[in-house]
N, C-alpha and C positions, 0 to 999 in steps of 0.2 A: 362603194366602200372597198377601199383596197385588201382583201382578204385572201390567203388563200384558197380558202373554201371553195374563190370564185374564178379563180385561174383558169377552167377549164368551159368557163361560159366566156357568153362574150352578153354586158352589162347594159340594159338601157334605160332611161329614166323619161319617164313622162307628165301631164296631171292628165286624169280624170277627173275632177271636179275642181270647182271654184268656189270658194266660200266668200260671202259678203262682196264680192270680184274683188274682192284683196289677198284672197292666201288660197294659194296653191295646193291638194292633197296629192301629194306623185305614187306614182305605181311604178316600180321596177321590171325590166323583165330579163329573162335568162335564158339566154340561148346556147344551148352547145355548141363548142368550137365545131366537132364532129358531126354535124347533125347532118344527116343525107342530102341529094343532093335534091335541088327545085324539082327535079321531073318526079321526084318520090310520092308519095300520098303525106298529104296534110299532117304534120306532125299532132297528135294530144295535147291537151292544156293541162298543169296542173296548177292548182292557187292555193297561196300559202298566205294564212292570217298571220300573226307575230302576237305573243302574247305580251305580257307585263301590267295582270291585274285590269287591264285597260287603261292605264294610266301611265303610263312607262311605253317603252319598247319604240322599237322602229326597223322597217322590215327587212332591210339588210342585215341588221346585226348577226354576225356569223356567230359567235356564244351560244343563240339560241335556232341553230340552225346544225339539225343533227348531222352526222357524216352519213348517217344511212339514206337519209333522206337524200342528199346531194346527190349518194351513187343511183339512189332509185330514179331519179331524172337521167341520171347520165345514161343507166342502164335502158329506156324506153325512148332514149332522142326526145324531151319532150319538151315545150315550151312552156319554164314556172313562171307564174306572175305572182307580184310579191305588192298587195297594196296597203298605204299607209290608211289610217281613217283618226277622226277627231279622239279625243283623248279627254277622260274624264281629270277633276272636276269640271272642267271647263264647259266641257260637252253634258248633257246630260242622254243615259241610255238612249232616247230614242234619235237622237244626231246621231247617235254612232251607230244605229240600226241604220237611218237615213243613208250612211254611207256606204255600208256594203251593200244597201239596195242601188243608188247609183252606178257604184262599181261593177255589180254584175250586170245592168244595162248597158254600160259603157263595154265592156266586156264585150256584151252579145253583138253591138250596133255598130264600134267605130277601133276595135281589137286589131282587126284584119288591115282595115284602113291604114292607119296608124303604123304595122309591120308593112305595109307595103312601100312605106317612105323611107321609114329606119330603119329596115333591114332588108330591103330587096328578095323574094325568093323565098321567104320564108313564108310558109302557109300554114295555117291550123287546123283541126277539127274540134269547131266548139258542140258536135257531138258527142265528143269523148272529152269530161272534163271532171276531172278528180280536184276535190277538197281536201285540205288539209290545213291544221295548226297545231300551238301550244298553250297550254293553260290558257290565258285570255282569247287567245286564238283558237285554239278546241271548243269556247264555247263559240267561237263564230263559224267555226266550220259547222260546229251541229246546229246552230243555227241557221246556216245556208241550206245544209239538207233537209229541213224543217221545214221548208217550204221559200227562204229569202233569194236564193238563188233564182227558182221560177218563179218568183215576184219581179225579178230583174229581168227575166226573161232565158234564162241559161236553165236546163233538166240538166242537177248533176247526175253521172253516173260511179260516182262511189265519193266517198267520204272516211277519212280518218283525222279522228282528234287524240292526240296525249294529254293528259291528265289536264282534262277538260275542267272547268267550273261550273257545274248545272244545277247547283243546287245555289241559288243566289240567295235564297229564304233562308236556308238553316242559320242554326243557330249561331254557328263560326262566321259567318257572315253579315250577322246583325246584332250580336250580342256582344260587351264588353265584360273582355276577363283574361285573364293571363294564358297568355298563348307565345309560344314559341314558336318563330314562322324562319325555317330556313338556319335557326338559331341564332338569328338577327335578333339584339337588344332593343326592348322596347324604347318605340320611338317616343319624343315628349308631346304630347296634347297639341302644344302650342306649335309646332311644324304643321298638323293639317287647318289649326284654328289661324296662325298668322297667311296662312295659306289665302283659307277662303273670302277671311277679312280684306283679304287685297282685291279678291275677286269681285269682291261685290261693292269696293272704292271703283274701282274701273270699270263697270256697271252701271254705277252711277254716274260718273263725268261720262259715260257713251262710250266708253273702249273696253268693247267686250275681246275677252282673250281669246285664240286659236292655237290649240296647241295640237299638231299631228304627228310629233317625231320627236321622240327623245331616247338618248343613248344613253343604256346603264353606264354607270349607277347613280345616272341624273333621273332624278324624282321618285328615285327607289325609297327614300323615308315618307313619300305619300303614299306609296303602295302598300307599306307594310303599316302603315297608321290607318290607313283606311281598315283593313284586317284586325288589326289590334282593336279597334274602338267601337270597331260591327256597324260601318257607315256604309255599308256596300248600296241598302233600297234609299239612303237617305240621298247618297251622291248620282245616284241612275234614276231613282226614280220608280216607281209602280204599277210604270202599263203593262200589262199581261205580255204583248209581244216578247220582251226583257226576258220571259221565266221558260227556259227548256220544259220545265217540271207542267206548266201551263202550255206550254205552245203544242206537244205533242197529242194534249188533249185533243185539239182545235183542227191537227192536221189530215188533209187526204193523205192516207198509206199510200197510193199510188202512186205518189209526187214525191214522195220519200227515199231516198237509194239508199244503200246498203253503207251501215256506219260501222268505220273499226273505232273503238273505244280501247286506247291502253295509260295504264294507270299505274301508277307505282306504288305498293303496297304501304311504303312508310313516307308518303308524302307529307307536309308539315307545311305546303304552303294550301293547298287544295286537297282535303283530305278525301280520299278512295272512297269512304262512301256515298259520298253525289255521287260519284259515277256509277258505283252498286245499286242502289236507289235509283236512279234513272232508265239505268239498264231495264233494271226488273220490270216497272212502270210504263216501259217503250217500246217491248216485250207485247205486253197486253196488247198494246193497242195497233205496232205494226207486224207483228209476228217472233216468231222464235227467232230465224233465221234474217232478221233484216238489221238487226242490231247485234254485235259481239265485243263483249269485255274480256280483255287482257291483261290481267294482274298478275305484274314483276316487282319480286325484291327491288329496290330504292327509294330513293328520294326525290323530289320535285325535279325535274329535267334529268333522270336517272339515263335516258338514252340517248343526252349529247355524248356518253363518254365513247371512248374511239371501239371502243371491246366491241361493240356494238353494231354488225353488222349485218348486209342481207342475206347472210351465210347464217346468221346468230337462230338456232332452232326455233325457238318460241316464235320470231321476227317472220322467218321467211313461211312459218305454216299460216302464219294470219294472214299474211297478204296475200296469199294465193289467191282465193274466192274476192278479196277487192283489186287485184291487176285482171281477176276474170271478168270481172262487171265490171271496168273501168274500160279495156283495153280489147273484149273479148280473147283475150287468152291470157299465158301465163307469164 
């Protein structure tokens, strides 16, 4: 994607997986033009999910790609991978679990390989590999830390989600009633009902849909319909894996790193308290210190805007303790 966000990497595109061996899921990756030279130590990984409800987004969009973030790569020389994965309704949850566990196998087993074609000279350390996302993608990264990562075969070593989605149960997520999301007009019924009606023509004549990439504000009236009408368990589905609130139950603390949690006080697409609720809850059972929330005045993606940098006080004392366990230092 031609952005300038990206001017200062150099772009690549690839797949990790093959669906039906007819559609391709690509992964991006992002190299610094600057990055030191071959004889240096292995550059860090960092991986960036892309939010959009699960249903929406696509992992270059520069929109939802902070500035702070950008300079946080640029500032550690690090190698971001940015991958796509199946997209609900089409998908149901647990394909879209299926793919970020592929991804991070792929990651572990054929990452290296892969740069050593398309990119000569560049080396990594997939012992040092930081998570990250936004909304939809915050719950994949706190998912990866969760344990999805070392299912793939990758030990993160730090993880941050922005105003994550972890409460999928509550009430805003499966109950219908007048909600204001982003201050978008309620969408009509009939957008996720002609929707799925199609889904399941194509279903039946045998052409099941794939859908892994779409650019706002293509498919953003299913995203906000799905919200509106409290379809989130009916569209993903019910297996336990699916529920942050469930999964931390389940996990070894030892295979857990260290999550930064920041959240924006007046969110209205994913409201603050899944994340308060989770925290507390995550708390219990991996300790005080291995989970931290950070609540800032805003709104939903309150920290794309430019103000917002690694200079910004609240920004740069959270990440300390996660560039110290990510990077071992500061």
């Amino acid at each position: 994607m031609d952005s300038p966000k990206y001017s200062r990497f150099t772009v690549l595109e690839t797949t990790y997986k093959v669906i039906d061996n007819r559609h391709n899921i690509s992964v991006y990756t992002l190299i610094p033009k600057t990055l030191p030279p071959p004889s240096s130590s292995p550059r860090p990984v960092m991986v960036k999910f892309h939010g959009g409800f699960l249903i929406t987004g696509t992992a270059l969009y520069p929109d939802w790609f902070p500035h702070w973030l950008i300079e946080y790569a640029l500032r550690h020389s690090v190698v971001t991978v940015l991958p796509n994965y199946r997209l609900a309704p089409e998908a149901r949850g647990v394909e879209i679990m299926e793919d970020m566990h592929d991804f991070w196998r792929w990651l572990k087993s054929d990452f290296q390989a892969y740069l050593d074609t398309a990119a000569p000279g560049t080396n990594v350390d997939l012992q040092r590999v930081l998570c990250t996302g936004e909304s939809a993608g915050g719950y994949l990264s706190t998912q990866s830390a969760l344990g999805s990562a070392t299912d793939g075969g990758i030990l993160l070593r730090a993880a941050i989600a922005t105003y994550p989605a972890l409460d999928l149960k509550s009430r805003f997520y499966t109950e219908e009633y007048s909600k204001v999301v982003l201050g978008a007009p309620t969408v009509p019924k009939t957008v996720m009902a002609d929707h799925l009606r199609a889904l399941d023509e194509d279903a039946k004549n045998g052409n099941r849909r794939i859908v892994t990439s779409a650019t706002p504000p293509e498919r953003l009236p299913l995203s906000l319909s799905m919200v509106q009408q409290g379809l989130m368990t009916k569209l993903l589905g019910d297996e336990r894996v699916l529920f942050p609130f469930e999964r931390v139950e389940d996990v070894d603390p030892d295979v857990v790193s260290p999550i930064l949690i920041i959240h924006g006080q007046d969110d209205s697409a994913v409201p603050v308290e899944g994340s308060e609720k989770w925290v507390e809850k995550a708390k219990e059972k991996l300790g005080d210190d291995k989970v931290v929330l950070v609540v800032q005045p805003g709104e939903h993606g309150f920290d794309t805007n430019e103000n917002i940098t690694l200079e910004t006080p609240w920004l740069k004392a959270s990440l300390v303790p996660i560039t110290a366990a990510w990077l071992g230092s500061k």
